[in-house]
ZAMARGU-4260 file (C-alpha; in steps of 0.2 Angstrom, whole numbers, plus 5000, padded with zeros to 4 digits):
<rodrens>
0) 5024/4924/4826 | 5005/4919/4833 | 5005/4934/4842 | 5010/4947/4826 | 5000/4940/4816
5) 4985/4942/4827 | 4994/4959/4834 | 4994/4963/4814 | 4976/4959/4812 | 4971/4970/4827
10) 4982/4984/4819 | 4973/4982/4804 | 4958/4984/4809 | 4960/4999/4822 | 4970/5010/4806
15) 4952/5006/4799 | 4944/5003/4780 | 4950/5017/4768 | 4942/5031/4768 | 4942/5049/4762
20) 4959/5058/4762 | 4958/5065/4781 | 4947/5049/4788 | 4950/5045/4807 | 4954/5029/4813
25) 4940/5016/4813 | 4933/5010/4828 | 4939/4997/4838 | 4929/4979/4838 | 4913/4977/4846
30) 4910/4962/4855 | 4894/4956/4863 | 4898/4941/4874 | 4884/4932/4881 | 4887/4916/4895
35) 4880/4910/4909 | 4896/4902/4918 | 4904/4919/4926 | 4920/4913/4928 | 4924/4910/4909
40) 4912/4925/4905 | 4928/4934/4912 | 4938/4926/4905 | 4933/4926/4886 | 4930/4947/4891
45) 4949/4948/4895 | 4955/4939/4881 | 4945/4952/4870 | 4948/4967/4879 | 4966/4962/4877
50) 4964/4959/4860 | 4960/4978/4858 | 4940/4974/4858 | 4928/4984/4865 | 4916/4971/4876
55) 4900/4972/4883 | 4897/4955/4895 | 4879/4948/4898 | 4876/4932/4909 | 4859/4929/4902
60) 4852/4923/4885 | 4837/4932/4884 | 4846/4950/4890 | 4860/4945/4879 | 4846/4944/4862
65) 4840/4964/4868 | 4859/4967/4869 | 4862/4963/4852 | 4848/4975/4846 | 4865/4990/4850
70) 4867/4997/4830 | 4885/4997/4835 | 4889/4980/4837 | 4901/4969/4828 | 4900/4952/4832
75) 4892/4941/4846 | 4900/4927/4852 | 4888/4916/4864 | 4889/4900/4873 | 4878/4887/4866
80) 4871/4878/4880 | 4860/4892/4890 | 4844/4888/4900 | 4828/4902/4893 | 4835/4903/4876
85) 4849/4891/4868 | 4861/4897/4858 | 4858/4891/4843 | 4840/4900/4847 | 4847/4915/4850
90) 4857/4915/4833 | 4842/4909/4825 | 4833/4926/4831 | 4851/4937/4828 | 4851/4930/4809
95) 4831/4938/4807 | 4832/4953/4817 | 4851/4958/4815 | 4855/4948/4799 | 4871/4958/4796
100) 4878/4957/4814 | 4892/4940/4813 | 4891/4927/4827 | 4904/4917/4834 | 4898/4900/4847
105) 4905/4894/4863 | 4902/4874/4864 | 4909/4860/4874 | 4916/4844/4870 | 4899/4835/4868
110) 4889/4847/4858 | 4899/4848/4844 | 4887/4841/4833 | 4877/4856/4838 | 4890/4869/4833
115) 4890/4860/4817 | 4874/4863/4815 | 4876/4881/4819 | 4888/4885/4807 | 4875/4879/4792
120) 4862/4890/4799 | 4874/4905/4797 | 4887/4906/4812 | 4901/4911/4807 | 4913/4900/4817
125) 4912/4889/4833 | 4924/4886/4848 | 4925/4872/4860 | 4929/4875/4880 | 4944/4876/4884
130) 4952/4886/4873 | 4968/4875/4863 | 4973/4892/4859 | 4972/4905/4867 | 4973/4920/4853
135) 4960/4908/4842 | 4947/4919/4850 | 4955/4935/4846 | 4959/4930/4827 | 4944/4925/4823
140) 4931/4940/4829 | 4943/4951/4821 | 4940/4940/4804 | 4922/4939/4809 | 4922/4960/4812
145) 4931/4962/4797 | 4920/4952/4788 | 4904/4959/4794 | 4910/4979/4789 | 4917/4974/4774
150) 4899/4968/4769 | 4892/4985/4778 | 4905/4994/4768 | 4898/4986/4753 | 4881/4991/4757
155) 4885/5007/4758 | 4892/5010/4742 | 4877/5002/4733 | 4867/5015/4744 | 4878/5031/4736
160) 4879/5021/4718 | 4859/5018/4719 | 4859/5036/4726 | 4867/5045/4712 | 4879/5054/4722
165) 4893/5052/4708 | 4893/5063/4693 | 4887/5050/4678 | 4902/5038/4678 | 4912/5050/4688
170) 4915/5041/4705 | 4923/5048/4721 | 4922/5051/4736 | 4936/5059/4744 | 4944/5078/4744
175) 4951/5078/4727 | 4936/5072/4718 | 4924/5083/4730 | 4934/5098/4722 | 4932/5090/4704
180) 4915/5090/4706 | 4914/5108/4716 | 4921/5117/4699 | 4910/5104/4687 | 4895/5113/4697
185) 4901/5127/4697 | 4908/5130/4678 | 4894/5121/4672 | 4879/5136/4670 | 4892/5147/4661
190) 4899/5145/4644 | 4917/5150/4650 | 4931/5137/4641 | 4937/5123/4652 | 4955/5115/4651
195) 4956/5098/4661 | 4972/5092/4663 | 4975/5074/4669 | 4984/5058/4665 | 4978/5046/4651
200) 4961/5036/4661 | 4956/5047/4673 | 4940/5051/4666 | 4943/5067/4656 | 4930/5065/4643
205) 4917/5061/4658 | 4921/5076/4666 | 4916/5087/4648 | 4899/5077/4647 | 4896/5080/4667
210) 4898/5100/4663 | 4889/5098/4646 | 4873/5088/4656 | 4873/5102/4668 | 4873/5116/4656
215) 4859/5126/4649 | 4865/5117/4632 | 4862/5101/4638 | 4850/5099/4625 | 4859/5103/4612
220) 4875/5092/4604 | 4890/5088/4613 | 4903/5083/4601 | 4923/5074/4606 | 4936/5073/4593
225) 4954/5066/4600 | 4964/5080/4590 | 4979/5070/4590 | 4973/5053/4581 | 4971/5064/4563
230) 4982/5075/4553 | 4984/5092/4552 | 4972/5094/4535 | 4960/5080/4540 | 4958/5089/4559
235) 4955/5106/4553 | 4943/5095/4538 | 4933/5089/4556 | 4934/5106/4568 | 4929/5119/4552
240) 4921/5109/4538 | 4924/5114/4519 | 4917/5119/4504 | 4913/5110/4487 | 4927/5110/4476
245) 4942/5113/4492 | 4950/5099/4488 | 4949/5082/4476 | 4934/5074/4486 | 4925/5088/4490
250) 4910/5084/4480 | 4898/5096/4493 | 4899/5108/4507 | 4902/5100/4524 | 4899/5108/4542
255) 4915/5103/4555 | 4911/5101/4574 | 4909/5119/4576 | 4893/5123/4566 | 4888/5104/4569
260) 4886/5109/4587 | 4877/5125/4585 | 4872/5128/4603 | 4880/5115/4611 | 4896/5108/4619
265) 4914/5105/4607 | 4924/5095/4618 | 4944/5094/4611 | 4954/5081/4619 | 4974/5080/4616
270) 4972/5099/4612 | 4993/5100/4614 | 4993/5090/4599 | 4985/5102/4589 | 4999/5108/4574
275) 5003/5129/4574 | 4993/5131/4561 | 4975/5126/4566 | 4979/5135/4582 | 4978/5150/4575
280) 4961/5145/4567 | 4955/5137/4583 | 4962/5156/4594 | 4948/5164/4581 | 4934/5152/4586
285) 4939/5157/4608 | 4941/5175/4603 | 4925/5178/4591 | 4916/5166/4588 | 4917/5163/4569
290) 4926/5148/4560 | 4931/5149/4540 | 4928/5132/4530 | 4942/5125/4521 | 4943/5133/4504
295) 4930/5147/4508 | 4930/5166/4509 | 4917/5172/4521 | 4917/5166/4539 | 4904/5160/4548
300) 4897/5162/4565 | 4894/5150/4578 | 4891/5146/4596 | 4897/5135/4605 | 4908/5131/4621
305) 4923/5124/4619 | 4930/5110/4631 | 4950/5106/4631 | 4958/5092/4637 | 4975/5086/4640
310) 4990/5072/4648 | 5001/5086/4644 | 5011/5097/4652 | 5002/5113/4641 | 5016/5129/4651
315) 5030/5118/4646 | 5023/5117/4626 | 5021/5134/4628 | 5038/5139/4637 | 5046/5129/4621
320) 5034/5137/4611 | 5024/5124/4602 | 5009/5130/4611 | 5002/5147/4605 | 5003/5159/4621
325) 4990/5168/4617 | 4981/5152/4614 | 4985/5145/4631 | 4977/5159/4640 | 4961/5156/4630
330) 4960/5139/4635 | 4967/5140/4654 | 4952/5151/4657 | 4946/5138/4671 | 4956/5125/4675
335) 4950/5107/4680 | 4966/5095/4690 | 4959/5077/4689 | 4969/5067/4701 | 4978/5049/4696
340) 4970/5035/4705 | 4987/5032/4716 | 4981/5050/4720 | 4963/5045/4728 | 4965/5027/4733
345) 4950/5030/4743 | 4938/5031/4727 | 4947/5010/4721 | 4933/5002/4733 | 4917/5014/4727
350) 4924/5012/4708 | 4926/4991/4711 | 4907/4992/4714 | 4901/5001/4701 | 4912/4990/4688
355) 4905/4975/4695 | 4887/4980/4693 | 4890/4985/4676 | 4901/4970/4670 | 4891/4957/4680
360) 4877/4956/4672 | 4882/4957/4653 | 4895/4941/4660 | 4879/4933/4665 | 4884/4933/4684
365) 4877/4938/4701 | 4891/4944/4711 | 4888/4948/4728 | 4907/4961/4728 | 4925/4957/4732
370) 4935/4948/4746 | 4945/4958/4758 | 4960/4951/4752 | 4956/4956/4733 | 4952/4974/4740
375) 4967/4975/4747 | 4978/4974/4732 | 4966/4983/4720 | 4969/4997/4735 | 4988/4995/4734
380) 4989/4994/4715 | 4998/5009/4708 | 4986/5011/4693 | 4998/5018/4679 | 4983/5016/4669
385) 4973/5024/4681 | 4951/5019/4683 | 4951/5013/4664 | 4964/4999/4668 | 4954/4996/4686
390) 4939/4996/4673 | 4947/4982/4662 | 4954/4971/4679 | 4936/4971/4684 | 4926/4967/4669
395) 4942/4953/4667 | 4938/4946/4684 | 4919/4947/4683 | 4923/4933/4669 | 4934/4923/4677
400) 4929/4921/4695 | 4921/4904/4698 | 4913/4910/4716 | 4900/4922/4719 | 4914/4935/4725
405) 4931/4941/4716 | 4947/4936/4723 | 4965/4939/4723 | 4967/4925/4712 | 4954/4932/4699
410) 4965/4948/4698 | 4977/4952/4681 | 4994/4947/4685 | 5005/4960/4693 | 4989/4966/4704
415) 4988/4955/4722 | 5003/4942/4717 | 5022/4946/4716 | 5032/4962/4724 | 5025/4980/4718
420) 5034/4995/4726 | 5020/4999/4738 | 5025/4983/4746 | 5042/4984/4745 | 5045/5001/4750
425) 5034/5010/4761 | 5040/5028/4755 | 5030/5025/4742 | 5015/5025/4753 | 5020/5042/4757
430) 5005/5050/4749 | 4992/5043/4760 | 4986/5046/4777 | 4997/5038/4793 | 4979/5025/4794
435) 4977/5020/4778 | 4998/5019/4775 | 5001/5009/4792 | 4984/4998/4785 | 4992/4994/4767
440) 5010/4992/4774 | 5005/4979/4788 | 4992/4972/4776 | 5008/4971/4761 | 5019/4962/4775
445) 5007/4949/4782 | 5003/4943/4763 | 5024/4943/4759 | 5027/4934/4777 | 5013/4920/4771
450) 5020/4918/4752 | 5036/4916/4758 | 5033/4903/4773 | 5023/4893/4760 | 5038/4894/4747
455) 5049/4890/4764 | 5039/4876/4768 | 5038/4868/4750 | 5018/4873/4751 | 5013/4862/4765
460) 5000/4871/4775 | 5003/4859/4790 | 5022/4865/4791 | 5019/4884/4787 | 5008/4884/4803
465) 5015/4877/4814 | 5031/4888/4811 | 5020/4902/4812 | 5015/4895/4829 | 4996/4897/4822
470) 4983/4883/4825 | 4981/4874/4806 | 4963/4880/4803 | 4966/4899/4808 | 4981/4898/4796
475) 4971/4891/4783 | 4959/4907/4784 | 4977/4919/4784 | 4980/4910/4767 | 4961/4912/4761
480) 4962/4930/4767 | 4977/4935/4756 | 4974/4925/4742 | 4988/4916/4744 | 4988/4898/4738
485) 4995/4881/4742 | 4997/4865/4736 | 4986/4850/4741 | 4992/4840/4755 | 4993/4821/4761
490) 4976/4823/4766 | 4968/4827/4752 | 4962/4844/4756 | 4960/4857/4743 | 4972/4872/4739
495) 4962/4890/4744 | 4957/4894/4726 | 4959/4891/4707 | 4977/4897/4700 | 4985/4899/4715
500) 5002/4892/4716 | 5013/4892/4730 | 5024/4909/4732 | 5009/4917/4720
</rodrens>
């Protein structure tokens, strides 16, 4: 089981991170190895290359520090004791002039002390010669690697945050949402009437504002009313305003959201909730652009642009008739899909950024982003809610984490613990790319594989690895990985993190 696991990690990595809907396959691992002994130089190259690595060799300490200057490197693993330059030298000069790149020392027996000391200067692991095991090595660059581009990848979405490449709160950056906000540009200098159609928490409202900030009435008021939270005489109250003396109450005239917004943006969300009559009243608004108070008898002019917005099915109202036809038409002038997040799981990563710079600081935190294993589920999460439940599971976990990142553990139950359908039944992955499918599939199985060796094996680490025929330590990280807990053992060590329970 050693080897799938490791053969699970290398898949992982080669289907790569996920990315937009027609992302290629990520790169294979980069390895920089540097040793003077050529023999085992060799050696550690064919236990990489076989490990689906990439490797460039260097016998030298000092050619290996100009090697490491290669932008496309992913970790270095170096032996530590080198005449010219010493490796804990060298890793002192990667950490300045490469911080980001992850090293991985080569010590024997007597200088263990030395790799200790390594380790608190930044490395991120240490092996000592021999090798116990021989596919230690591959498991733990591939950790290091995925390490070091999750950090990148992180990077890079504070660069397009910072960068303002999303449309205010509107955040994506695959196909679907590039064609969201295509039509947002596009709509946007016209006054034409928009419908956007899309499931409760996709963003609708967001959408309305983006066109409205766009437009040449951006200075003017934009205005949202949710037409099916109020009556039928309280809406048309709000859309058209009334006169004194309309009904007991009306002690003054009062403008509605039409002539409120004189110049501006009206935006109508819930519009399949609007009751026949006011549709008839709101057709005359669309069609000339004149409203009639309640209890007046002159019309009134006005100008606005009108917004719609609904989680309804608006041709099946009108096939049944409850919709207007003629109504329909007027507001299915342009028409704006927004997508479910299931739909576009390649905007959860982007979206979990943004949340935590916004919840961090009003939690009074400093969180430096998520574990692999906490992206994993938030990528695998169906989301019936869509981004306003990912909202709330990240401002829920900003306040709960006790560490500096958020982890599986820190996730609402339901997300990242127990069986979903995406784990147990890969058709339901059918809607992703092969790459990001076979990543979330073997991802989905390694975690159910660990959960149930632990319930197996009554929690003991000790047990669970070695029937997984993986050395205790490398195990450990598999568990820390996943999120997956345990329970403490004889030896007094601690389970991987705060409410974990065995099987979680």
């Amino acid at each position: 089981m050693a080897a799938e696991l490791q053969a699970g990690g290398a898949e992982t990595q080669a289907a790569g991170t996920v990315e937009g809907v027609s992302a290629p396959l990520a790169p294979p691992i980069r390895v920089l190895v540097i040793e003077d002994d050529q023999e085992f130089l060799q050696i550690v190259s064919r236990l990489l290359t076989r490990a689906g690595c990439e490797v460039v060799s260097v016998a030298d300490s000092v050619g290996g520090l100009a090697a490491a200057a290669d932008p496309g490197l992913d970790v270095v693993v170096s032996d530590i004791e080198m005449p010219n330059l010493s490796g804990l030298d060298l890793l002192r000069e990667i950490r300045v002039r490469h911080p980001g790149l992850e090293v991985v020392l080569m010590t024997g027996g007597a200088t263990v002390d030395a790799a200790v000391e390594a380790m608190k200067m930044g490395a991120y692991d240490y092996l000592t010669k021999p090798f116990d095991h021989m596919d230690r090595l591959g498991l733990i660059v591939t950790k290091a690697a995925e390490k070091k581009r999750l950090a990148d990848r992180g990077r890079a979405l504070e660069t397009m945050l910072d960068a303002k490449q999303s449309f205010e709160d509107l955040i994506g950056q695959g196909q679907k949402m590039a064609e969201v906000f295509r039509l947002i540009e596009s709509v946007a200098p016209t006054s034409v009437t928009v419908l956007i159609q899309g499931e409760s928490g996709t963003g609708k409202e967001l959408v309305a504002r983006a066109i409205h900030r766009r437009s040449p009435r951006k200075d003017r008021p934009f205005l949202a009313l949710n037409c099916s939270a109020l009556t039928e005489t309280l809406l048309e109250s709000e859309l058209f305003g009334y006169v004194k003396g309309a009904f007991t109450g009306a002690v003054a005239d009062r403008k509605g959201f039409f002539e409120a917004a004189a110049g501006g943006t009206v935006f109508l969300d819930e519009i399949g909730d609007v009751p026949p009559a006011t549709q008839v009243r709101l057709l005359r608004v669309l069609q000339e652009g004149e409203i009639r108070r309640v209890g007046a008898t002159a019309p009134t002019r006005v100008d606005v642009r009108v917004i719609a917005a609904t989680n309804a099915d608006l041709e099946r109202a009108r096939a049944r008739g409850t919709l207007r036809e003629d109504l329909f038409y007027r507001l299915n002038v342009i028409a704006i899909h927004l997508p479910a997040l299931r739909e576009r799981p390649e905007d959860v990563p982007p979206l979990v950024h943004h949340f935590l710079r916004k919840y961090a600081p009003r939690v009074g935190k400093q969180l430096t982003g998520v574990s692999a294993g906490a992206m994993r589920a938030l990528t695998i999460h169906p989301w019936p809610g869509n981004v306003r439940e990912l909202e709330n599971a990240i401002e829920r976990a900003a306040v709960l984490t006790r560490g500096p990142e958020v982890t599986a553990g820190d996730l609402p139950p339901g997300i990242g613990t127990g069986r979903r359908a995406s784990e147990a039944d890969p058709a339901s992955l059918s809607h992703l790319p092969l790459s990001q499918a076979k990543k979330l599939a073997v991802g989905a199985f390694e975690r159910q594989y660990l959960v149930n060796l632990l319930r197996r094996m009554e929690g003991s680490v000790s047990r669970a690895a070695a029937a997984a025929g993986v050395e205790r330590s490398n195990f450990r990280k598999l568990l820390k990985a996943y999120g997956v807990g345990a329970r403490k053992e004889a030896a007094g060590e601690a389970a991987s993190g705060p409410g974990d329970e065995p099987g979680a």
